[in-house]
C-alpha positions as a LaTeX table, in Angstrom:
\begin{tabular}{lrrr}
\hline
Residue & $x$ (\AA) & $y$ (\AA) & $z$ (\AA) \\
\hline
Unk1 & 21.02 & $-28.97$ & $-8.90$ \\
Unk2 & 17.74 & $-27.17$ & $-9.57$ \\
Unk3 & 15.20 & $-28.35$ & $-6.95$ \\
Unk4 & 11.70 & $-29.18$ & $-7.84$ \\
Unk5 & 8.87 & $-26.77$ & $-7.84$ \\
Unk6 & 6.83 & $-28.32$ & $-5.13$ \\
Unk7 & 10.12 & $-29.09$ & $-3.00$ \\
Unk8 & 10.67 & $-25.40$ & $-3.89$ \\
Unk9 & 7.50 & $-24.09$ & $-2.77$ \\
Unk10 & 7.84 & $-25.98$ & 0.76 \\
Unk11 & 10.79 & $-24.58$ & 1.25 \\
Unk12 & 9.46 & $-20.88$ & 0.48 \\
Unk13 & 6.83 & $-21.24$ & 2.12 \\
Unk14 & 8.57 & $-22.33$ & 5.69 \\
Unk15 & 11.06 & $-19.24$ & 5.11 \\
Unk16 & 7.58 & $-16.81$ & 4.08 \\
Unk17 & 5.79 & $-18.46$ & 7.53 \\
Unk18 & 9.05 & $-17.86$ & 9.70 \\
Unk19 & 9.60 & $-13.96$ & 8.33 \\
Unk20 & 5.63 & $-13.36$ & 8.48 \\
Unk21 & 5.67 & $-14.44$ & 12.61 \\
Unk22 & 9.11 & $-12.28$ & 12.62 \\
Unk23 & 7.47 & $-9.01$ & 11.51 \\
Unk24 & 7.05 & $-7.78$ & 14.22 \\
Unk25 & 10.32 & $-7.99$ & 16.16 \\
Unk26 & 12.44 & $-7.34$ & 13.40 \\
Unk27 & 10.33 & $-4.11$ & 12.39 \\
Unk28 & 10.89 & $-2.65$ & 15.94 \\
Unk29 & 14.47 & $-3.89$ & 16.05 \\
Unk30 & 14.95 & $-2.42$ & 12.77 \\
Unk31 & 13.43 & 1.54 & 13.80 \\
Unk32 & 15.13 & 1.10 & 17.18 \\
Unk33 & 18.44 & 1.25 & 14.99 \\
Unk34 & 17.72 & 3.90 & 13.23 \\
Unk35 & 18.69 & 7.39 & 14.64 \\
Unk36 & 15.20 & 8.22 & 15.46 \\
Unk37 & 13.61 & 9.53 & 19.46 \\
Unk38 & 11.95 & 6.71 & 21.43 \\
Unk39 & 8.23 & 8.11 & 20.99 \\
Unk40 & 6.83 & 10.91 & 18.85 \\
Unk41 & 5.13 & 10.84 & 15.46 \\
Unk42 & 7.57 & 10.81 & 13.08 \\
Unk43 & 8.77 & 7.61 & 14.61 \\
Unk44 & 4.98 & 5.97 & 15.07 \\
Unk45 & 4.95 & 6.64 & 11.02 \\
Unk46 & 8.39 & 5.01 & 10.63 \\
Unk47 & 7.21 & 1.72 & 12.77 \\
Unk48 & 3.89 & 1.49 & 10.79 \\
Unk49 & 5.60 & 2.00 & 7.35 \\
Unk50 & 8.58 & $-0.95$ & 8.48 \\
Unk51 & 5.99 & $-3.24$ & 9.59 \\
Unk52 & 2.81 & $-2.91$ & 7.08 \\
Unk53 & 4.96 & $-2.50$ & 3.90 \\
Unk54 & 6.73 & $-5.97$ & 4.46 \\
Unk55 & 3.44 & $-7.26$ & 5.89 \\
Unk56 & 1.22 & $-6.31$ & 2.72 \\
Unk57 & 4.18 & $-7.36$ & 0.12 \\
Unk58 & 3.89 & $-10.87$ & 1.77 \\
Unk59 & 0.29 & $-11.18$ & 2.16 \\
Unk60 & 0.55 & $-10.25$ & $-1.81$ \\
Unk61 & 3.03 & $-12.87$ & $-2.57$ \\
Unk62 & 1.20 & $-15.52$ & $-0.68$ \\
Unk63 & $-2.25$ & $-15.01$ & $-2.14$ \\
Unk64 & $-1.39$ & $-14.57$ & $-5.25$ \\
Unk65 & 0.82 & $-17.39$ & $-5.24$ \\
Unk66 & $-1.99$ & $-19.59$ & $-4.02$ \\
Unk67 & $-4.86$ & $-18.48$ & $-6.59$ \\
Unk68 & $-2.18$ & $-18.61$ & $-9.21$ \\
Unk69 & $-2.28$ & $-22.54$ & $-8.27$ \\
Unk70 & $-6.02$ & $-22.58$ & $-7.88$ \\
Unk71 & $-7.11$ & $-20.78$ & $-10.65$ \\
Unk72 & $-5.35$ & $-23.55$ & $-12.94$ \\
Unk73 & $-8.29$ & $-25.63$ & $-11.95$ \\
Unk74 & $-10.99$ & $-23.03$ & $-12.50$ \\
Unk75 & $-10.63$ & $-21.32$ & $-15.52$ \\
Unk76 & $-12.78$ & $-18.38$ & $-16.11$ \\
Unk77 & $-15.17$ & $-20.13$ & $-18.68$ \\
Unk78 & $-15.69$ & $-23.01$ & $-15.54$ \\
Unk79 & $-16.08$ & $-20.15$ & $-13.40$ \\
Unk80 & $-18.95$ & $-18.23$ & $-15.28$ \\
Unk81 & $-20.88$ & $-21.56$ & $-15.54$ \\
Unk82 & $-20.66$ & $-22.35$ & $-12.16$ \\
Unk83 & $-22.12$ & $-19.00$ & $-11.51$ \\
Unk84 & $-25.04$ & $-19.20$ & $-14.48$ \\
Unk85 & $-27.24$ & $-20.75$ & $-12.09$ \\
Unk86 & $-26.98$ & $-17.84$ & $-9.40$ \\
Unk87 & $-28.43$ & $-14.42$ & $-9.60$ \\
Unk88 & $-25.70$ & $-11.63$ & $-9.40$ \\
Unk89 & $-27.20$ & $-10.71$ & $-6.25$ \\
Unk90 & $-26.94$ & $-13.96$ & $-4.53$ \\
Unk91 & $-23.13$ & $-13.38$ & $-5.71$ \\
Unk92 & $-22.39$ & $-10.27$ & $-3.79$ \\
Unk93 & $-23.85$ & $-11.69$ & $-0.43$ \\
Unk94 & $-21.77$ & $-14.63$ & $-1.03$ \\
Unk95 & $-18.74$ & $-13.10$ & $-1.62$ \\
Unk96 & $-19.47$ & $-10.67$ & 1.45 \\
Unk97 & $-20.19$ & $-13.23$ & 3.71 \\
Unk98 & $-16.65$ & $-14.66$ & 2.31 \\
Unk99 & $-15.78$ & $-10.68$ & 3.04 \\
Unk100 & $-16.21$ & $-11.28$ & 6.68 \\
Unk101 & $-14.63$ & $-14.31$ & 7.40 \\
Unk102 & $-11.18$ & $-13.25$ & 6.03 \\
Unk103 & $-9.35$ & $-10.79$ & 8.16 \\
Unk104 & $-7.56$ & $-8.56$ & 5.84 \\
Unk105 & $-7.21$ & $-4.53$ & 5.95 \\
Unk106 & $-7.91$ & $-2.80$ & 2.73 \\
Unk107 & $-4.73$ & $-3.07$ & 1.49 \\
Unk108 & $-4.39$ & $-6.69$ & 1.40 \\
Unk109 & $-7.33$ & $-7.61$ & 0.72 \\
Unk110 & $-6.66$ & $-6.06$ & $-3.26$ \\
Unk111 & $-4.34$ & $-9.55$ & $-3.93$ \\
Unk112 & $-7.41$ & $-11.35$ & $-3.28$ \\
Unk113 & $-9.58$ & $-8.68$ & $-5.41$ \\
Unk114 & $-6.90$ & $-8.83$ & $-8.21$ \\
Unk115 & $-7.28$ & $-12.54$ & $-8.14$ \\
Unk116 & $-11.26$ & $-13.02$ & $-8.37$ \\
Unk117 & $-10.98$ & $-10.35$ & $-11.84$ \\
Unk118 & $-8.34$ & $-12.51$ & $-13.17$ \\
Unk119 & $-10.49$ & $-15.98$ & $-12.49$ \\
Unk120 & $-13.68$ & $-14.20$ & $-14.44$ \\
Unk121 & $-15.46$ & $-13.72$ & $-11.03$ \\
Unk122 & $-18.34$ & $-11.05$ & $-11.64$ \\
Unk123 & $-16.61$ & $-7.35$ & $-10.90$ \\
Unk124 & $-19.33$ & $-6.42$ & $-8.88$ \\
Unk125 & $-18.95$ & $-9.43$ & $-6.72$ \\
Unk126 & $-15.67$ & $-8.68$ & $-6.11$ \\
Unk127 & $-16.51$ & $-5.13$ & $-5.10$ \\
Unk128 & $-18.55$ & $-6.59$ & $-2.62$ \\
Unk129 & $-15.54$ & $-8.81$ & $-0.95$ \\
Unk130 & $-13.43$ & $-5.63$ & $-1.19$ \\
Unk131 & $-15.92$ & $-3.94$ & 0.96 \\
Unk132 & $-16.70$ & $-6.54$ & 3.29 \\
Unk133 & $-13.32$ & $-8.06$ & 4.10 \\
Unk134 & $-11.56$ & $-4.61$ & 5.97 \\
Unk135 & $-15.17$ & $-3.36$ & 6.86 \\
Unk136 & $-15.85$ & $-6.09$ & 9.00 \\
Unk137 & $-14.02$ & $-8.81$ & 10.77 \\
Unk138 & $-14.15$ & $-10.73$ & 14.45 \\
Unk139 & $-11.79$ & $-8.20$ & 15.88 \\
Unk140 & $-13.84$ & $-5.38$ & 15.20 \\
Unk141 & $-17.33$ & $-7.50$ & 16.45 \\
Unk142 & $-15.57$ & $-8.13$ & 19.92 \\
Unk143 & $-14.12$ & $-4.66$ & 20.12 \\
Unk144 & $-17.62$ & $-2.90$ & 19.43 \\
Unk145 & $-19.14$ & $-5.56$ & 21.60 \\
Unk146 & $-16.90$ & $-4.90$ & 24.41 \\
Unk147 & $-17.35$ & $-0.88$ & 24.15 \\
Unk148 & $-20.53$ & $-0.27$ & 22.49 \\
Unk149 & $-22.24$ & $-3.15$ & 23.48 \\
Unk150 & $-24.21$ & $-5.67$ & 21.19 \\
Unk151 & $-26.84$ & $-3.82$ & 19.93 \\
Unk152 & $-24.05$ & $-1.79$ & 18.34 \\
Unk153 & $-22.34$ & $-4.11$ & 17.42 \\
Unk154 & $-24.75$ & $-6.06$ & 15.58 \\
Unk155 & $-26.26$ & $-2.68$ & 13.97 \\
Unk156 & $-22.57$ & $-2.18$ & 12.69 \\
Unk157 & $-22.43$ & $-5.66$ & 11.03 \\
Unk158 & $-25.76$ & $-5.54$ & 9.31 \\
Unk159 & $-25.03$ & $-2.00$ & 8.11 \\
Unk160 & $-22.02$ & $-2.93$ & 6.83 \\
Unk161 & $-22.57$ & $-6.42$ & 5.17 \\
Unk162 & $-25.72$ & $-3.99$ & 3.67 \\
Unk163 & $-22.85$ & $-1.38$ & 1.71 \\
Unk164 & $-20.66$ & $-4.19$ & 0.78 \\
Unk165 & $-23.94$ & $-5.96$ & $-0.91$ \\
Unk166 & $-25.99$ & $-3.45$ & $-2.50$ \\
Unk167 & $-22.19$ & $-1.83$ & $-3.81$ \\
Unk168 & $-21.28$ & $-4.97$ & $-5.31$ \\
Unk169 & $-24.49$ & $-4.97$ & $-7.11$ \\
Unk170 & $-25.11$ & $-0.84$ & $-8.46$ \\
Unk171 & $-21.18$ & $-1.77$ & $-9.76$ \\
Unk172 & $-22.08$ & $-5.23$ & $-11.55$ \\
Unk173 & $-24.99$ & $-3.60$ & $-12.52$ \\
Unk174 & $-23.18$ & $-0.74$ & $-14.12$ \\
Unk175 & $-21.19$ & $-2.82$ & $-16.91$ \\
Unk176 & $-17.92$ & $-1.52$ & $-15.90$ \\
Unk177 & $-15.47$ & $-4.07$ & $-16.85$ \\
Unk178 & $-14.25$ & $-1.52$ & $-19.76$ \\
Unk179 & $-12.32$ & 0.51 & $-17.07$ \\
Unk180 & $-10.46$ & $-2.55$ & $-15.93$ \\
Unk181 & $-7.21$ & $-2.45$ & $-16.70$ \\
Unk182 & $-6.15$ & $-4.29$ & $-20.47$ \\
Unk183 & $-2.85$ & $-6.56$ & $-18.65$ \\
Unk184 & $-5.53$ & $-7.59$ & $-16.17$ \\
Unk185 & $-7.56$ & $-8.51$ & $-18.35$ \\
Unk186 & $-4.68$ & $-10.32$ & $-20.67$ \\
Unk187 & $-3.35$ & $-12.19$ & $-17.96$ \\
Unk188 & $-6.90$ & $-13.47$ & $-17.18$ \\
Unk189 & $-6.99$ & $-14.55$ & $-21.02$ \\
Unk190 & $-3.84$ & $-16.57$ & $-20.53$ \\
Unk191 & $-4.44$ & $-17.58$ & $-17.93$ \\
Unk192 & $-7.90$ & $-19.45$ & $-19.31$ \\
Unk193 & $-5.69$ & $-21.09$ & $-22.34$ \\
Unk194 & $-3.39$ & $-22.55$ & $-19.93$ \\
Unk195 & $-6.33$ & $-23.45$ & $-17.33$ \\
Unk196 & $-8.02$ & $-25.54$ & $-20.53$ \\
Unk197 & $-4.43$ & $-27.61$ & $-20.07$ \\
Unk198 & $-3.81$ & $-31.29$ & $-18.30$ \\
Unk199 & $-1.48$ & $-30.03$ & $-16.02$ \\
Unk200 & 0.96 & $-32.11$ & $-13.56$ \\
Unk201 & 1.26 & $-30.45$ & $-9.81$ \\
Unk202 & 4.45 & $-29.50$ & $-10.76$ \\
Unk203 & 3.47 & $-27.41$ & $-13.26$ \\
Unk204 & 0.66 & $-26.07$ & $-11.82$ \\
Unk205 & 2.97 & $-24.67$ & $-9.13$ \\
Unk206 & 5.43 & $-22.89$ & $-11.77$ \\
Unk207 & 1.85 & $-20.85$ & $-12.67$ \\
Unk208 & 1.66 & $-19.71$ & $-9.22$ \\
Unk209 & 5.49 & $-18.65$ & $-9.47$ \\
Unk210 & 4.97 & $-16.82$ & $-12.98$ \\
Unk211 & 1.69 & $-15.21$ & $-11.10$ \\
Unk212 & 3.69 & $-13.81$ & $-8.22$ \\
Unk213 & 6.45 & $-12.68$ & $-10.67$ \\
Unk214 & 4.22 & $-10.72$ & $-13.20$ \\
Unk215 & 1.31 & $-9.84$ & $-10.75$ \\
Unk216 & 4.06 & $-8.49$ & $-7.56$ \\
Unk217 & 6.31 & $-7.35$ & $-10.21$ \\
Unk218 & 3.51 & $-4.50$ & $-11.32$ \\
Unk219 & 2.15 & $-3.37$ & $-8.44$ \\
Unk220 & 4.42 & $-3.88$ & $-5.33$ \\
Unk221 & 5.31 & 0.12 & $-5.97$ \\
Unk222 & 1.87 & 0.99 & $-5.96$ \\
Unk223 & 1.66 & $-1.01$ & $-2.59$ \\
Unk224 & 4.74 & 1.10 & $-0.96$ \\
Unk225 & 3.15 & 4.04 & $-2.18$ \\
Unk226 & 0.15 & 3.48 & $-0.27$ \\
Unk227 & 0.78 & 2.20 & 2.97 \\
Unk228 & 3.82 & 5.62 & 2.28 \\
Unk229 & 0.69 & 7.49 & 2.51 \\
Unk230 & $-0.83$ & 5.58 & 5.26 \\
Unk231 & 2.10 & 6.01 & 7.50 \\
Unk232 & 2.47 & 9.62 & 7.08 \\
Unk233 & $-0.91$ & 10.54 & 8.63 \\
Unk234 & $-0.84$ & 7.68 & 11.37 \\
Unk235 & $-0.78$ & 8.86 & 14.27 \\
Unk236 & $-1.87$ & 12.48 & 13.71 \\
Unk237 & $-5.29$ & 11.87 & 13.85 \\
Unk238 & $-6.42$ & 15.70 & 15.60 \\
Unk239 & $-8.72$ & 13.85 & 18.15 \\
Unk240 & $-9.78$ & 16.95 & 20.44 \\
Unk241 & $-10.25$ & 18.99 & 17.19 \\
Unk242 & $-12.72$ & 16.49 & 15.52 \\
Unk243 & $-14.68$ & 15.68 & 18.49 \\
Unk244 & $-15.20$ & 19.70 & 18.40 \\
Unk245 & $-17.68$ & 19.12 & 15.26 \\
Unk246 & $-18.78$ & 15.55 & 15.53 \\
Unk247 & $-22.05$ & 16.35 & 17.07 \\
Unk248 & $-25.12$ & 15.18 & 16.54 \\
Unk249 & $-26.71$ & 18.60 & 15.77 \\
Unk250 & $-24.19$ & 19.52 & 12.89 \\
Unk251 & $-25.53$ & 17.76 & 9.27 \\
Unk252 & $-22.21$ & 18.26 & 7.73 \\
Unk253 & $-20.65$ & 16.68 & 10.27 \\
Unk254 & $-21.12$ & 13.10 & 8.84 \\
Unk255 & $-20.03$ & 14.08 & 5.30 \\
Unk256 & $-16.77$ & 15.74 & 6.66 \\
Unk257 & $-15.91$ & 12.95 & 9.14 \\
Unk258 & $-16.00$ & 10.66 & 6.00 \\
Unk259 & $-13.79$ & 12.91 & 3.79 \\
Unk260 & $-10.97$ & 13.16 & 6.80 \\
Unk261 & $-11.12$ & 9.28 & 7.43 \\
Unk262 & $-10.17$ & 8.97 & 3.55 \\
Unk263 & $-6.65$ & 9.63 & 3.94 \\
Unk264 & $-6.35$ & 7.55 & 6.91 \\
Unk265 & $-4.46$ & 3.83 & 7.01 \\
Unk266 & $-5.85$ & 1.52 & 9.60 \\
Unk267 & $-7.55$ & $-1.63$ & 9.87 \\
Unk268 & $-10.39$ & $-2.33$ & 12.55 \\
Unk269 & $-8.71$ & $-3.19$ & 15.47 \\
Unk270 & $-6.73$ & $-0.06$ & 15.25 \\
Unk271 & $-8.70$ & 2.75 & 14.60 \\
Unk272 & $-11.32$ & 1.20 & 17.00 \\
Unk273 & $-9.36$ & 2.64 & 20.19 \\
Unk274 & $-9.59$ & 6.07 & 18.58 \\
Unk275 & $-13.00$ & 5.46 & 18.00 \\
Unk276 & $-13.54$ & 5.18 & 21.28 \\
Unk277 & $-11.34$ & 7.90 & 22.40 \\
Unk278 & $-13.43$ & 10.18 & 19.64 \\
Unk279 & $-16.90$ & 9.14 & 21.85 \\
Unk280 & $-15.52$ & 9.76 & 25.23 \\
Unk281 & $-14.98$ & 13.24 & 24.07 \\
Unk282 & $-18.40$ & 13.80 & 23.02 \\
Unk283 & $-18.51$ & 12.68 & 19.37 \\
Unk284 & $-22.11$ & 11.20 & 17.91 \\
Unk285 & $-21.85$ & 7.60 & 17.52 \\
Unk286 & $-22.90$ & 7.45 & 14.01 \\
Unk287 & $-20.84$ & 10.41 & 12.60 \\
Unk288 & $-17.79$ & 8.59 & 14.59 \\
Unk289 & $-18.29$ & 5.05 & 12.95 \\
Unk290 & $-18.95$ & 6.54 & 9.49 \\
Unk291 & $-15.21$ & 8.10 & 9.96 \\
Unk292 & $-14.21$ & 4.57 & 11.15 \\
Unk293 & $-15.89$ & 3.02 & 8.40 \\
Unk294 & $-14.07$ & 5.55 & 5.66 \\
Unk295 & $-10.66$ & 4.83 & 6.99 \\
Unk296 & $-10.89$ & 0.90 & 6.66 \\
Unk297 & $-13.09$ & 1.25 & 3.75 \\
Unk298 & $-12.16$ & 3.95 & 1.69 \\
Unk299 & $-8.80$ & 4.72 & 2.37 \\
Unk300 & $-6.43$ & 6.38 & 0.13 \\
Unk301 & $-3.80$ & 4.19 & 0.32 \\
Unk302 & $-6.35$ & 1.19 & $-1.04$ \\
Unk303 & $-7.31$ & 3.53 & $-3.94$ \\
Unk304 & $-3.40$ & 4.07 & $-4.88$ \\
Unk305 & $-3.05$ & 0.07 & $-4.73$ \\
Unk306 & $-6.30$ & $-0.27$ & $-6.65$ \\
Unk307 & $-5.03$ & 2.64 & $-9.35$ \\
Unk308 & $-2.92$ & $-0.43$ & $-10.62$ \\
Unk309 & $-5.49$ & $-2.22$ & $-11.65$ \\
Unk310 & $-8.71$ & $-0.49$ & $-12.31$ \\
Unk311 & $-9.17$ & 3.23 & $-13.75$ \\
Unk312 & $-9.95$ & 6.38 & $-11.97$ \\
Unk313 & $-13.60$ & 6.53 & $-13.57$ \\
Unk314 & $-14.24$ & 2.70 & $-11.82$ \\
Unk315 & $-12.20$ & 4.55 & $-8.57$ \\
Unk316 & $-14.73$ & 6.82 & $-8.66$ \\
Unk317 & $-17.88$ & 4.90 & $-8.78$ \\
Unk318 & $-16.53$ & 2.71 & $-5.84$ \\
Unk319 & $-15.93$ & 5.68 & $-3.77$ \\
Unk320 & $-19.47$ & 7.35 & $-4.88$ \\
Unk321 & $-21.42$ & 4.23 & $-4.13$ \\
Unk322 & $-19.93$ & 2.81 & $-1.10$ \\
Unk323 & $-19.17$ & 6.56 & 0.49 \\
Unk324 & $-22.74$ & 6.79 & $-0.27$ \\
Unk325 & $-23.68$ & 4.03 & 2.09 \\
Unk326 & $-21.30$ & 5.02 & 4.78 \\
Unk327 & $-23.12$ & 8.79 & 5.02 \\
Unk328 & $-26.74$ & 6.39 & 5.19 \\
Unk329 & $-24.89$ & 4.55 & 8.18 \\
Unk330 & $-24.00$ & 7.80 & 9.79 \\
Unk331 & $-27.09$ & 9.35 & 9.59 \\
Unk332 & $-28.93$ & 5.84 & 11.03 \\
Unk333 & $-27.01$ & 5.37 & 13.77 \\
Unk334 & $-27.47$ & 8.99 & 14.67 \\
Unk335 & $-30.94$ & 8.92 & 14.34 \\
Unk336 & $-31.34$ & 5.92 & 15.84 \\
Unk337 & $-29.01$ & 6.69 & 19.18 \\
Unk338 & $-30.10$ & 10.37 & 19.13 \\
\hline
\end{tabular}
């Protein structure tokens, strides 16, 4: 007997709640059988890949699943005119504000940037959630509070939410939607015909299984690929050699901070201890938190995700722009605690 969608959906979602909480056990129970020594890098990268891949592909499912739903009561037509009466820029503050109060890393919070293109949300708005949401989040305010102290702490915030804003807006200023890619932008057409439809709950859940289906089914490689390349540098972060040039007195020390912290795979809470480690060996605080702010903001793993969905010329732009802001932050903070 086939069971119903929304009995279906209960029962997925119990089993996707019960492996989520699980993660974290079954990851290390998982590398403990493997034939792998107790500590040492290559078996911190095994850990993080075990744990983040599963975690990311679920976050994926989940969100998607659940904007596939919504977004069968917002079509993107309903969606532009509920945004006519607000300036673009009152759009990207909104949507970083939004940015703030969900605690994702940069790689899952692309499900939820994937989602806003596909409901006909403004591109640069979305930019400015994709900053926001990794960038900042209440672990990383209590961290820096508890380190730094609050002036730091609230420096960092402002700073931040001002990137994640003023990104959002050069991009949606730009008129890139051209370098969006086309089954993005077909699926967001289909899914505004079927959005126009009186649709039972039933139904409506079936469009958040075909979501998951067509939307995971494309880019869950691009997703192992990433937090692949996230894993292989974790935990080989040279401390003692980049404290050596992250002086205050060195200009170029901002600039290459930024372009090590690319490759990097972390959210806040974890590269915040390193951080921290970095500044008890003498690093400048602003060259240190514009490395923090590449990893969680700019990492390469994010950009492999986001290859799947936007082209390397709109890559490029969000690097430019918001790896612009970071080196302002850098510079500030050194300035300002110099």
């Amino acid at each position: 007997m086939t069971l119903r969608p929304p009995i279906l959906a209960l029962i997925l979602t119990i089993l996707w709640l019960g492996l989520y909480l699980s993660l974290e056990p079954l990851a290390g129970a998982a590398v403990n059988a493997l034939p792998l020594p107790n500590t040492g890098h290559i078996t911190d990268a095994v850990r993080f890949f075990v744990f983040e891949a599963p975690k990311v592909l679920l976050l994926l499912v989940i969100v998607v699943f659940v904007i596939g739903v919504i977004r069968t009561y917002f079509s993107p037509e309903r969606t532009r005119r509920m945004l006519a009466g607000k300036s673009l820029f009152l759009g990207n503050i909104l949507a970083s504000g939004l940015g703030v109060v969900t605690p994702f890393c940069s790689c899952s919070a692309v499900p939820l940037f994937i989602g806003f293109v596909e409901t006909g949300i403004p591109l640069g708005v979305t930019f400015s959630f994709l900053v926001a949401a990794p960038m900042i989040n209440e672990v990383a305010l209590v961290l820096l509070w508890g380190l730094f102290g609050w002036r730091t702490a609230v420096l960092y915030t402002s700073t931040g939410l001002l990137i994640a804003i003023v990104s959002g807006y050069i991009i949606g200023r730009l008129k890139v939607e051209r370098f969006v890619e086309e089954w993005v932008m077909d699926f967001r057409s289909r899914g505004d015909q079927a959005a126009e439809e009186t649709l039972s709950w039933s139904q409506r859940i079936e469009r958040g299984f075909e979501a998951v289906k067509e939307i995971v089914g494309k880019v869950w490689p691009y997703i192992l690929a990433g937090v692949a390349v996230g894993a292989g540098v974790h935990g080989y972060v040279p401390e003692d050699f980049m404290a050596s040039f992250m002086g205050k007195s060195a200009w170029w020390a901002v600039p290459l901070s930024v372009v090590i912290g690319i490759p990097l795979y972390s959210n806040a809470a974890g590269i915040i201890p390193i951080v921290h480690a970095l500044l008890e060996k003498g690093a400048a605080l602003g060259t240190t938190l514009a490395f923090m702010m590449a990893v969680i903001g700019l990492s390469l793993p994010e950009m492999i995700i986001l290859r799947k969905v936007i082209k390397l010329p709109l890559i490029a732009i969000f690097v430019g722009v918001v790896g612009a802001g970071i080196l302002v932050v850098g510079y500030l903070f050194n300035f300002v605690y110099g």
